[in-house]
Every structure is written in structure tokens, then in C-alpha cells.
KEGU-117587 format. One record per residue (C-alpha): residue number from 1; x, y, z; residue in one letter. Coordinates in steps of 0.2 Angstrom, whole numbers, plus 2048, in hexadecimal, padded with zeros to 3 digits. Example, Ala and Ser with C-alpha at 12.3 -4.5 7.8 and 13.67 -1.06 7.14 Angstrom:
BEGIN
{i: 1 | x: 83E | y: 7EA | z: 827 | aa: A}
{i: 2 | x: 844 | y: 7FB | z: 824 | aa: S}
***
This chain:
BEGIN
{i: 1 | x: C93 | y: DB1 | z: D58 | aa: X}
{i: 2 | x: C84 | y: DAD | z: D64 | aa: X}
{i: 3 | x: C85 | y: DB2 | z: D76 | aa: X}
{i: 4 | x: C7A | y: DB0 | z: D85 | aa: X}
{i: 5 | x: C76 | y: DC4 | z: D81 | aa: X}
{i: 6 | x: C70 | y: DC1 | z: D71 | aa: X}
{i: 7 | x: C67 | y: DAF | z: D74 | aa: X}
{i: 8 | x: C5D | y: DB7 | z: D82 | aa: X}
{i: 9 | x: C5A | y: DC6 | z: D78 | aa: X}
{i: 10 | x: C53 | y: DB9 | z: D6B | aa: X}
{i: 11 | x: C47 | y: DB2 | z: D79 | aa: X}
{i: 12 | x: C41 | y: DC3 | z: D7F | aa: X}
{i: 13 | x: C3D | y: DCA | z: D6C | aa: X}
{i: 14 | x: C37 | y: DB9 | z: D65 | aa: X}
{i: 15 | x: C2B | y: DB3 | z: D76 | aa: X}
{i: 16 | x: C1A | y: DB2 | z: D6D | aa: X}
{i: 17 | x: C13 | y: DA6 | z: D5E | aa: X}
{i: 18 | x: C12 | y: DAF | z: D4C | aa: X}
{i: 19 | x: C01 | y: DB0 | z: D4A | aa: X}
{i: 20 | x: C01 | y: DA2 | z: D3C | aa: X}
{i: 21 | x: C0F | y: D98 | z: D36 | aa: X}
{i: 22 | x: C0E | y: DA1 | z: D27 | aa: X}
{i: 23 | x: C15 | y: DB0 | z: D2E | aa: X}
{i: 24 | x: C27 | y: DA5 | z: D33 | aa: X}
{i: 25 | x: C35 | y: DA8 | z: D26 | aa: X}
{i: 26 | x: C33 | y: D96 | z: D23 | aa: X}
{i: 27 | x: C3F | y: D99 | z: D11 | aa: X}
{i: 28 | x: C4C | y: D9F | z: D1C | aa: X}
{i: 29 | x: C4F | y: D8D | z: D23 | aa: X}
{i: 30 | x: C50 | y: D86 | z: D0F | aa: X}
{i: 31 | x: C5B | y: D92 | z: D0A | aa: X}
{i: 32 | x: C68 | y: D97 | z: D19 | aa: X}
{i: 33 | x: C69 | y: D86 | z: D24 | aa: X}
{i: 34 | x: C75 | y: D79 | z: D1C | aa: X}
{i: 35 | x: C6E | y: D6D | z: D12 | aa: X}
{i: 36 | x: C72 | y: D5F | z: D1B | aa: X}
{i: 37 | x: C67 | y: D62 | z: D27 | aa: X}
{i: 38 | x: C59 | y: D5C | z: D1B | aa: X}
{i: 39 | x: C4E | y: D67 | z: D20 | aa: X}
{i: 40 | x: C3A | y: D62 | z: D1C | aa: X}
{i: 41 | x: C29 | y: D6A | z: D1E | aa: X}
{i: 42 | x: C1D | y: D5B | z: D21 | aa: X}
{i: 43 | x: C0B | y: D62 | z: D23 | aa: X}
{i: 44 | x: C0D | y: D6C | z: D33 | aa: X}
{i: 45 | x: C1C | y: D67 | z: D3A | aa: X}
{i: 46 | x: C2D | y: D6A | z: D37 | aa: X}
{i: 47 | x: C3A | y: D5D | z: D35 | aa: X}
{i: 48 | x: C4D | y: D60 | z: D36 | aa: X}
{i: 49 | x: C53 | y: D4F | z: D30 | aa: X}
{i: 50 | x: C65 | y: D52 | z: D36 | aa: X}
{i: 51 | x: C60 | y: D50 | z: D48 | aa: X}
{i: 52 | x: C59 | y: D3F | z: D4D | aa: X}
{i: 53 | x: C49 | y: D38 | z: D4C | aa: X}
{i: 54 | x: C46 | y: D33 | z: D5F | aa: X}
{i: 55 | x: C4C | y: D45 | z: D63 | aa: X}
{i: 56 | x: C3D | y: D52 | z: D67 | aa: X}
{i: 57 | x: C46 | y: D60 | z: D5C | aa: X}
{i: 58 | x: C45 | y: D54 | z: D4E | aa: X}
{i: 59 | x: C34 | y: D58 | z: D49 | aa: X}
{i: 60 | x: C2D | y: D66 | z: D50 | aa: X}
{i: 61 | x: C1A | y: D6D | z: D4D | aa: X}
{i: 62 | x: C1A | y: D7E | z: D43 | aa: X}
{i: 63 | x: C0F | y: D87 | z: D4E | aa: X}
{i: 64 | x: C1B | y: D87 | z: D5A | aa: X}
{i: 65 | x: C27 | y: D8E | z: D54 | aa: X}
{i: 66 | x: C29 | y: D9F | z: D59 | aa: X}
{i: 67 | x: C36 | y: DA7 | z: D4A | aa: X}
{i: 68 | x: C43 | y: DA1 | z: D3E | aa: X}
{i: 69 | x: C51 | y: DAF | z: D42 | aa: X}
{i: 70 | x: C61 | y: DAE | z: D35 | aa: X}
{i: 71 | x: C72 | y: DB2 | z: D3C | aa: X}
{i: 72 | x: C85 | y: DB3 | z: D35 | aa: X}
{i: 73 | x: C87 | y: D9E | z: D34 | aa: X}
{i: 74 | x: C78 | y: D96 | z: D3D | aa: X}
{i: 75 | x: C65 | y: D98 | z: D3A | aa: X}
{i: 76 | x: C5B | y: D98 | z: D4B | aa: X}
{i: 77 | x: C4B | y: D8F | z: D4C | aa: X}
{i: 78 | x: C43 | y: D98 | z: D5B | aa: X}
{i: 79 | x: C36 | y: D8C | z: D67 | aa: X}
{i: 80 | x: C30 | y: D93 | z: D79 | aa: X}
{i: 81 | x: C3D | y: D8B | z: D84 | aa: X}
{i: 82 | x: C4B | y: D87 | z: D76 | aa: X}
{i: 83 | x: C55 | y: D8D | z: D68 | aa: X}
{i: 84 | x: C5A | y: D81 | z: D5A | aa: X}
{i: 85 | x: C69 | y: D8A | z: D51 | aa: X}
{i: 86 | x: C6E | y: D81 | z: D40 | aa: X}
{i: 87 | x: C7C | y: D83 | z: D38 | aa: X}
{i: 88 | x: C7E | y: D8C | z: D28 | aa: X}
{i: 89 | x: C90 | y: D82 | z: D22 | aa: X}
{i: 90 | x: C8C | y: D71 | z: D2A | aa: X}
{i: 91 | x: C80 | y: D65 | z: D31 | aa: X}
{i: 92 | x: C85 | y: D6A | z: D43 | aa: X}
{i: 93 | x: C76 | y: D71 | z: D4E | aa: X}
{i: 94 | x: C79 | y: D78 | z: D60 | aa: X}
{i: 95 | x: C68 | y: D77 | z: D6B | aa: X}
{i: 96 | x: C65 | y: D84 | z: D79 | aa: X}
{i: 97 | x: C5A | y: D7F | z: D83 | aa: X}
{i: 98 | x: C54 | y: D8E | z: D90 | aa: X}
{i: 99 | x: C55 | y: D8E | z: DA3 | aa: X}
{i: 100 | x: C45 | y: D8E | z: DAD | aa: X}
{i: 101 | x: C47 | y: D9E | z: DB9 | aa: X}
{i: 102 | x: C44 | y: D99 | z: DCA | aa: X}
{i: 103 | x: C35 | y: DA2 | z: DD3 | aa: X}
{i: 104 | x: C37 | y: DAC | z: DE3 | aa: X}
{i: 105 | x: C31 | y: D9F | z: DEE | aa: X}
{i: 106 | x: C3C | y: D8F | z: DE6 | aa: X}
{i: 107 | x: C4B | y: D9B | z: DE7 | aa: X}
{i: 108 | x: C46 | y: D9E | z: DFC | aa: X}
{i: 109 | x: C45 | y: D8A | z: DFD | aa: X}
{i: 110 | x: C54 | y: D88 | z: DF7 | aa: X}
{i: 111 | x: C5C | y: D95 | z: E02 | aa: X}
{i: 112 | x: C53 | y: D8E | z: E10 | aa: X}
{i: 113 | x: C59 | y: D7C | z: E0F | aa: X}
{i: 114 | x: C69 | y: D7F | z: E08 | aa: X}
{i: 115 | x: C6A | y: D89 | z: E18 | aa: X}
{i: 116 | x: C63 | y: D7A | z: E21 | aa: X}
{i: 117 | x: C6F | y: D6E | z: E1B | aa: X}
{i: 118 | x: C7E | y: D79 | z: E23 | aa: X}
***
């Protein structure tokens, strides 16, 4: 099962490019993701068929994804600031999409006019 532990685990250990998209177990996404998700390899991009066209996760440049990481039922496509799990039994896909931390001085405006407002 995926938790918050092991996603942001996942975005800590994979938070840098390959250094070509060579090195990406691209196999991994024929063989373990479900084929329904008609996965494709068109030039240097990635296309997941089962997501839709107008979608920006629907075809996806290879250099950027950071790693192709296989789990129990899903196969996670790892990018910079998502997660694109797909599922190994079915064509269903759960997106993560990851939370911008707030710097120090956004989080002091917010205390400050939230303050302000009371």
C-alpha cells in the first residue's frame, strides 16, 4: 500500500533526472502497468493512452521523468512535482501531485494577516 511515508520517500530518493533516459527502466512500464493503459514510446516522449489527450500527464517528455519505480499493484511514473501510479490489475491511475512548502517569509504573511483579520 502507498502512504504519504513512502511517496515522500519516493520524492526524496528520486529528486534528480537519470542522466539519459536510457538509464529509466522504461521495460518496467510494458511489462508491469496493465495493458489497458496503452502505454507508447513516441520519439522522446511518453504516452499513457489511458489518460486523456488534453490531460498534461498524457504525454509526458522522457527527460523528465525522474524514475520508473515498480511496487506490489501500481508502477510509479516519478516527474519533479508528481507521481503518476498505474495500476498493474486495471486501467485505473491515481495522480499525486506534490505540495509546494511554503517559505518562511509566505508562512509570516499568512500569520500576520490572518492575525490582522481577527
Amino acid at each position: 500500500m502507498i502512504t504519504k511515508k513512502s511517496i515522500d520517500y519516493i520524492y526524496k530518493k528520486h529528486n534528480t533526472r537519470p542522466e539519459s533516459p536510457d538509464c529509466l527502466d522504461i521495460i518496467l512500464l510494458f511489462e508491469g502497468a496493465h495493458p489497458s493503459h496503452g502505454i507508447e514510446i513516441d520519439g522522446e516522449n511518453l504516452i499513457i493512452n489511458s489518460i486523456p489527450q488534453w490531460s498534461p500527464f498524457h504525454c509526458i517528455p522522457l527527460t523528465n521523468i525522474h524514475a520508473i519505480v515498480d511496487f506490489e499493484e501500481t508502477v510509479a511514473v516519478v516527474l519533479p512535482t508528481s507521481i503518476i501510479f498505474l495500476s498493474k490489475v486495471n486501467n485505473k491511475i491515481n495522480i499525486h501531485l506534490k505540495e509546494e512548502k511554503q517559505s518562511l517569509v509566505e508562512r509570516m504573511r499568512n500569520v500576520i494577516f490572518k492575525n490582522a483579520a481577527l
